[in-house]
VEXDREN-2710 file (C-alpha; in Angstrom, 1 decimal):
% VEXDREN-2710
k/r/px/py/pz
1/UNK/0.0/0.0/0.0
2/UNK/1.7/3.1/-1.1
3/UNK/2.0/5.6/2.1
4/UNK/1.1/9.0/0.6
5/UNK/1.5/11.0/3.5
6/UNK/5.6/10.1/2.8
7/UNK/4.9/10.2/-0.4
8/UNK/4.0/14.1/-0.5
9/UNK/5.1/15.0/2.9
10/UNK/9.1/16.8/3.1
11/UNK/9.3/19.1/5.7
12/UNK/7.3/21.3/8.1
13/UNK/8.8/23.9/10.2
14/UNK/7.3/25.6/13.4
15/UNK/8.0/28.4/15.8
16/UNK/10.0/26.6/18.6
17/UNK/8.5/27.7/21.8
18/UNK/10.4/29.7/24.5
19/UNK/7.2/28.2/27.7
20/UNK/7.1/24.8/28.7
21/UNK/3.4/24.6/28.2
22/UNK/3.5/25.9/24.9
23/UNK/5.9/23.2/24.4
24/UNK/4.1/20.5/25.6
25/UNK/1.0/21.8/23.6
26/UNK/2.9/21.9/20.0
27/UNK/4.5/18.5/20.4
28/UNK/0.1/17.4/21.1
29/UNK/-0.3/19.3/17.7
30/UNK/3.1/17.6/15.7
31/UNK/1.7/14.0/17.0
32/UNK/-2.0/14.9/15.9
33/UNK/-0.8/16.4/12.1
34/UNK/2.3/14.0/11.3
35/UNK/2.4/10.8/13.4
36/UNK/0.5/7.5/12.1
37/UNK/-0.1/4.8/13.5
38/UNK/3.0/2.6/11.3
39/UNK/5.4/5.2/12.7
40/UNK/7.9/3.0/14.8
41/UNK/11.5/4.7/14.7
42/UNK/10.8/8.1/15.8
43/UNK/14.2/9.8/16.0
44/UNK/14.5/13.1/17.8
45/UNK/17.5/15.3/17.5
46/UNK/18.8/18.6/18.9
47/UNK/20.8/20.1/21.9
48/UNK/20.9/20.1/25.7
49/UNK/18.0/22.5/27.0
50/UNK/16.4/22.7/23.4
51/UNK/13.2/20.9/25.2
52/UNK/13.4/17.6/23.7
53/UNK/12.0/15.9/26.8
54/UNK/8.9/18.4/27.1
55/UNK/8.4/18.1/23.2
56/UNK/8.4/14.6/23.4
57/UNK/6.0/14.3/26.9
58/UNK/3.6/16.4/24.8
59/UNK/4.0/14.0/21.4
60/UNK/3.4/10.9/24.1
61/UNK/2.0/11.2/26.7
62/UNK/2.2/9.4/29.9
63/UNK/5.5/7.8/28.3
64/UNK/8.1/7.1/30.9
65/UNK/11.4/8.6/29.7
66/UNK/14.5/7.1/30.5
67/UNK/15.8/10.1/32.0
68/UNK/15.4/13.8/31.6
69/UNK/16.8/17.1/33.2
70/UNK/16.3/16.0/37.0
71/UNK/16.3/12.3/37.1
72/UNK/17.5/9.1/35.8
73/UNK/15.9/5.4/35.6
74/UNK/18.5/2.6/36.3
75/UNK/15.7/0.4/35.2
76/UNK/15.1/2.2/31.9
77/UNK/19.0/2.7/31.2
78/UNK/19.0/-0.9/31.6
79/UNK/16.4/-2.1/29.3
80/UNK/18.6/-2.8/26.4
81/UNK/19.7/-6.4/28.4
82/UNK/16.7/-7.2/29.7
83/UNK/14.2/-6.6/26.9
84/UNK/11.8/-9.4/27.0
85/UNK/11.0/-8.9/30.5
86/UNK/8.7/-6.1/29.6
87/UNK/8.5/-6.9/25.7
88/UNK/4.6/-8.2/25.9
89/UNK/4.1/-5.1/28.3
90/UNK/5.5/-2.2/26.4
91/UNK/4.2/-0.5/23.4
92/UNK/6.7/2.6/23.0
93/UNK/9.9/2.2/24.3
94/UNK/12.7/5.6/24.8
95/UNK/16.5/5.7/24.6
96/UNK/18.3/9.2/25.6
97/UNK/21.7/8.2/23.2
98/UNK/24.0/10.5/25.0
99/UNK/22.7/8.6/28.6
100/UNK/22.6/5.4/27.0
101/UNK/25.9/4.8/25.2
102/UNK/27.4/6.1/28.7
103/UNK/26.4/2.7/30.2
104/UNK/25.9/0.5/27.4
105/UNK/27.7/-0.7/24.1
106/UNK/26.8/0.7/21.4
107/UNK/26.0/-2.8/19.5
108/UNK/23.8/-3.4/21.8
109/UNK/21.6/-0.3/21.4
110/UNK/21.3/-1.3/17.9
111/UNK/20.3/-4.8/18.8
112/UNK/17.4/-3.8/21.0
113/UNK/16.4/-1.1/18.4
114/UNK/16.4/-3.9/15.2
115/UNK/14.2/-6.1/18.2
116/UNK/11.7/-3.7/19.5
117/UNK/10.9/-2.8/15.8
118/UNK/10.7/-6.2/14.9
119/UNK/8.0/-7.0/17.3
120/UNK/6.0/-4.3/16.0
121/UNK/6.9/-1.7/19.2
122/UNK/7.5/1.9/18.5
123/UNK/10.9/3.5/19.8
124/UNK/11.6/7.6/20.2
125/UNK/15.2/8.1/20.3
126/UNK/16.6/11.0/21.4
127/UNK/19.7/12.1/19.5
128/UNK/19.2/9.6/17.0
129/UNK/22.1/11.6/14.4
130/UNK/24.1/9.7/17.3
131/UNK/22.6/6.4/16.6
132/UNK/21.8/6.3/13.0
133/UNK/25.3/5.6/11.6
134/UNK/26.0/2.5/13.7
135/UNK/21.7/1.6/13.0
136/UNK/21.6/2.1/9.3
137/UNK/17.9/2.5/9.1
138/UNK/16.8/6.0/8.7
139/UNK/13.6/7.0/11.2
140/UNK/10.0/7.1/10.1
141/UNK/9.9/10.6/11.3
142/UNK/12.3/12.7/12.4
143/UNK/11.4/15.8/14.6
144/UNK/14.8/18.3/15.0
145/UNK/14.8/21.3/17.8
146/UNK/16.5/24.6/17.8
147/UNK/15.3/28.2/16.8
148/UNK/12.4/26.4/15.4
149/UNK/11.0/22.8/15.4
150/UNK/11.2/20.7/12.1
151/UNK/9.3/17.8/11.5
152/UNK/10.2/15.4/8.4
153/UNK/9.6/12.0/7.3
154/UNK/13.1/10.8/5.4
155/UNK/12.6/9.1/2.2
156/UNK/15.3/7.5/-0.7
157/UNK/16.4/11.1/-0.7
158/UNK/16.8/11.9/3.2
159/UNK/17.3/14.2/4.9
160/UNK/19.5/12.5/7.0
161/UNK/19.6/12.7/11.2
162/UNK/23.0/14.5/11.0
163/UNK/21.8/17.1/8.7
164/UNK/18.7/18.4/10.4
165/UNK/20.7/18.2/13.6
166/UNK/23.3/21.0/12.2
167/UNK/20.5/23.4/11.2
168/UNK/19.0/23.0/14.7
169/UNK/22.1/23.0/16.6
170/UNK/23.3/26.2/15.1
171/UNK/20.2/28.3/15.3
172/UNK/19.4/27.1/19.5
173/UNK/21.6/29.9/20.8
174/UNK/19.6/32.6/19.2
175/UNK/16.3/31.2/21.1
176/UNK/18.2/31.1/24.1
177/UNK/19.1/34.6/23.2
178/UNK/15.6/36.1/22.6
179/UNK/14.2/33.9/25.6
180/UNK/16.6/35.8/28.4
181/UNK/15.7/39.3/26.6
182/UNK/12.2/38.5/26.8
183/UNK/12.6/38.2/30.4
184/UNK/14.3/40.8/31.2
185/UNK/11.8/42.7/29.0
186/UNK/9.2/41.9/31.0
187/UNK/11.2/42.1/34.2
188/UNK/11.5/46.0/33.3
189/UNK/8.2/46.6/31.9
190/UNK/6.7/45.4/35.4
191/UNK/9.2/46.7/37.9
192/UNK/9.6/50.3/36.6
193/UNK/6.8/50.7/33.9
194/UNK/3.9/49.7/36.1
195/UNK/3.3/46.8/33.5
196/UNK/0.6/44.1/35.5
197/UNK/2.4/40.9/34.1
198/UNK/-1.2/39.3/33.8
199/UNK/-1.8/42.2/31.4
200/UNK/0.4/40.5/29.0
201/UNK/1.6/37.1/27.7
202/UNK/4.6/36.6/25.4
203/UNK/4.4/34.4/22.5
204/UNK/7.2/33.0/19.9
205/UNK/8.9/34.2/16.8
206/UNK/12.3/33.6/15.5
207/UNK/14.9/36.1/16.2
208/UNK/13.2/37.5/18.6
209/UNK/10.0/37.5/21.2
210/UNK/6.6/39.1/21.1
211/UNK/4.8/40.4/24.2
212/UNK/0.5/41.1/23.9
213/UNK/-1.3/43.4/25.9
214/UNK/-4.8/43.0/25.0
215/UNK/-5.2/47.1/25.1
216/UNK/-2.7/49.9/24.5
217/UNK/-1.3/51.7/27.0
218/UNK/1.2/54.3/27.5
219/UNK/5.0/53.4/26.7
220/UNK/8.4/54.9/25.8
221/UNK/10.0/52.5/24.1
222/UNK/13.1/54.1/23.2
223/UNK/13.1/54.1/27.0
224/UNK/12.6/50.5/27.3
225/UNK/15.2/49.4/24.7
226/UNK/17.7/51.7/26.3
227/UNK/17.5/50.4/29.8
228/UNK/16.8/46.7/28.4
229/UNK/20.6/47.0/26.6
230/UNK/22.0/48.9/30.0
231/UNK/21.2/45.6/32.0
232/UNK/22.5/43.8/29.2
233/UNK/25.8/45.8/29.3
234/UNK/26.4/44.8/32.8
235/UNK/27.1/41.0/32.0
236/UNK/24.7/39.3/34.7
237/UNK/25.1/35.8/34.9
238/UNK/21.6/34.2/34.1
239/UNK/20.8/30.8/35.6
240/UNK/17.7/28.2/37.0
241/UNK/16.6/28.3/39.9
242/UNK/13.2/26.2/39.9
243/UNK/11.0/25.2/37.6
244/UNK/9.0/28.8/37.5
245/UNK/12.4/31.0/38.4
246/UNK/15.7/32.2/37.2
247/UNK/18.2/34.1/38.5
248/UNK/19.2/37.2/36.3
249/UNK/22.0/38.5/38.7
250/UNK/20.9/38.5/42.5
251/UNK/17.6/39.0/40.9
252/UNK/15.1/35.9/41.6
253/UNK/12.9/36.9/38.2
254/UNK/9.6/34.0/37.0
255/UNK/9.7/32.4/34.1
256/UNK/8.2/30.0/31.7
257/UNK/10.9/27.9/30.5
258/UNK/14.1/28.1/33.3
259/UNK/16.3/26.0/31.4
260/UNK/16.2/27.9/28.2
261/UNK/18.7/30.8/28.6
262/UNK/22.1/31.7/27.8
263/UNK/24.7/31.4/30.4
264/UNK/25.1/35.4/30.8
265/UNK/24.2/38.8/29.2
266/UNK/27.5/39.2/27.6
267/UNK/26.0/37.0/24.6
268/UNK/23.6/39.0/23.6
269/UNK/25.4/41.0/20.7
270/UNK/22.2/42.8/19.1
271/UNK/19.5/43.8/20.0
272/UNK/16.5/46.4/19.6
273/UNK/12.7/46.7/20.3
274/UNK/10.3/48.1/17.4
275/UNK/9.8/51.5/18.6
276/UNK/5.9/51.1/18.6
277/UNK/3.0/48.7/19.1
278/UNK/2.0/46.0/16.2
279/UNK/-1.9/45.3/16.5
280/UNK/-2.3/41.7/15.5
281/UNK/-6.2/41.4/14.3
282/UNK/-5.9/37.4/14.6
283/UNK/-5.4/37.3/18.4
284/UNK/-6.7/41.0/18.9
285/UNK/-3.9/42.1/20.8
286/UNK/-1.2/45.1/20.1
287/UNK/2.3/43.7/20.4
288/UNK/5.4/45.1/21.9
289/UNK/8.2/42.9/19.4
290/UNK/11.9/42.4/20.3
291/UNK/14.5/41.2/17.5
292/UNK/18.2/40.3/17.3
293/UNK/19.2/43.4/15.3
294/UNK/20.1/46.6/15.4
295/UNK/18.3/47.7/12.4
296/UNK/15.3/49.9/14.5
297/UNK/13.3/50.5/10.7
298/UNK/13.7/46.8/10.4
299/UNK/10.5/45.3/7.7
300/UNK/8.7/42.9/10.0
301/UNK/6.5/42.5/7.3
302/UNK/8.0/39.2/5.6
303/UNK/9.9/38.2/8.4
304/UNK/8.8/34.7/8.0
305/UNK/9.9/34.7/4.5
306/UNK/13.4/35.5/5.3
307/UNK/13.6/33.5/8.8
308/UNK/12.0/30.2/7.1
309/UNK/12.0/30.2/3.3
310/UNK/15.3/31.7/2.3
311/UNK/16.7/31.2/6.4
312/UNK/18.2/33.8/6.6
313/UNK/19.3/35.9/10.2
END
């Protein structure tokens, strides 16, 4: 039976989200469009802290992972030798590559992998451009996070793990980037602009971030960008704290993703804030937008153009 969705399907591309929840709620929306029900090798690739783990909670849920950001299962690292003692039990089965090869052979990875699949299971792999050489058997889909989330489903003619990997891995830092100038944006806005943060809620763009108020109000924002860049200047270390806080200094500040920032302000080479608000008619909200320039008459216009069709910076 020919599989059309492979057939006509190459790639999609989405707005990698800078909030957990949003997160979890676009990996719901990848599983609903692209996965089917013959999908078994699902390989997922990207860096530490892109939010592979929260992508793929929201792709599956209620899937156990063998380990993620706070904790790691013996049990689950261990799988690979004891396989049929849960074979009958288990429908999807996941492998973190950079935990697993650290306490198992690679051979026998690939063993497991070739087994599950043979008794019909499905497998999400994590890292799978670590796996795939030493495999040999490209994924059914493949779902790659950085700046933005792609989705494919490889064919005769790839793409290959490795390959969506170095777009991803490359374009991370600038969503780290925007992520710790959004909240220092909005740490601003609400500490010396009398901003109510439940006035506003931030949402996701590339090469930048975008706050919505749902009504106008009264701003200076040559004001804002200047004293956004002065805390910048002073090269304050950024780091977690919880699950709802970072640190931005001796500054205990919330936040929607902790683990997605930059390691301090230093790395932040350009920025600017368009100097007025951008009504946006679908959500009915005027937007306050940040970007990683320093072009202030920048075209927002066809943004998406540049950012996703020609990817450009």
């Amino acid at each position: 039976m020919r599989d059309l969705i492979r057939e006509y399907s190459v790639i999609s591309q989405y707005f990698a989200p800078h909030g957990r929840e949003r997160l979890l709620f676009l990996g719901e929306q990848i599983s609903q469009r692209h996965l089917t029900y013959t999908d078994r090798l699902i390989g997922v690739v990207g860096d530490a802290g892109s939010g592979k783990s929260s992508l793929i909670r929201g792709m599956f849920p209620g899937l156990e992972l063998s380990n993620d950001d706070d904790m790691l299962s013996s049990r689950k690292i261990m799988q690979v030798r004891d396989l049929f003692d849960n074979i009958q039990d288990t429908t999807t089965y996941h492998i973190d590559m950079r935990f697993q090869i650290a306490f198992t052979q690679m051979y026998e990875v690939v063993e497991f992998v070739k087994t599950v699949l043979a008794h019909g299971r499905r497998v999400v792999i994590e890292h799978f451009d670590l796996l795939y050489p030493a495999l040999g058997v490209n994924a059914d889909m493949i779902v790659g996070i950085g700046e933005e989330i792609i989705v494919t489903r490889p064919n005769i003619f790839g793409p290959l793990p490795q390959s969506i990997y170095e777009i991803v891995s490359q374009s991370l830092h600038f969503r780290k980037v925007a992520h710790t100038l959004e909240d220092i944006t909005l740490l601003i806005l609400s500490t010396e602009f009398g901003v109510d943060r439940k006035q506003v809620f931030a949402s996701d763009m590339r090469n930048g971030f975008i706050i919505h108020s749902r009504e106008k109000f009264e701003l200076d924002f040559y004001k804002l960008t200047d004293r956004v860049r002065e805390e910048v200047a002073k090269e304050l270390t950024v780091c977690c704290c919880d699950e709802d806080h970072i640190m931005i200094g001796d500054r205990k500040v919330e936040c929607s993703f902790p683990r997605l920032h930059i390691h301090n302000t230093s790395e932040v080479k350009k920025f600017t804030i368009i100097k007025r608000f951008i009504p946006d008619p679908r959500t009915d909200t005027y937007c306050i937008v940040g970007l990683l320039s320093e072009d202030d008459n920048i075209d927002i216009s066809n943004l998406n153009t540049v950012h996703f069709l020609k990817r450009g910076d």
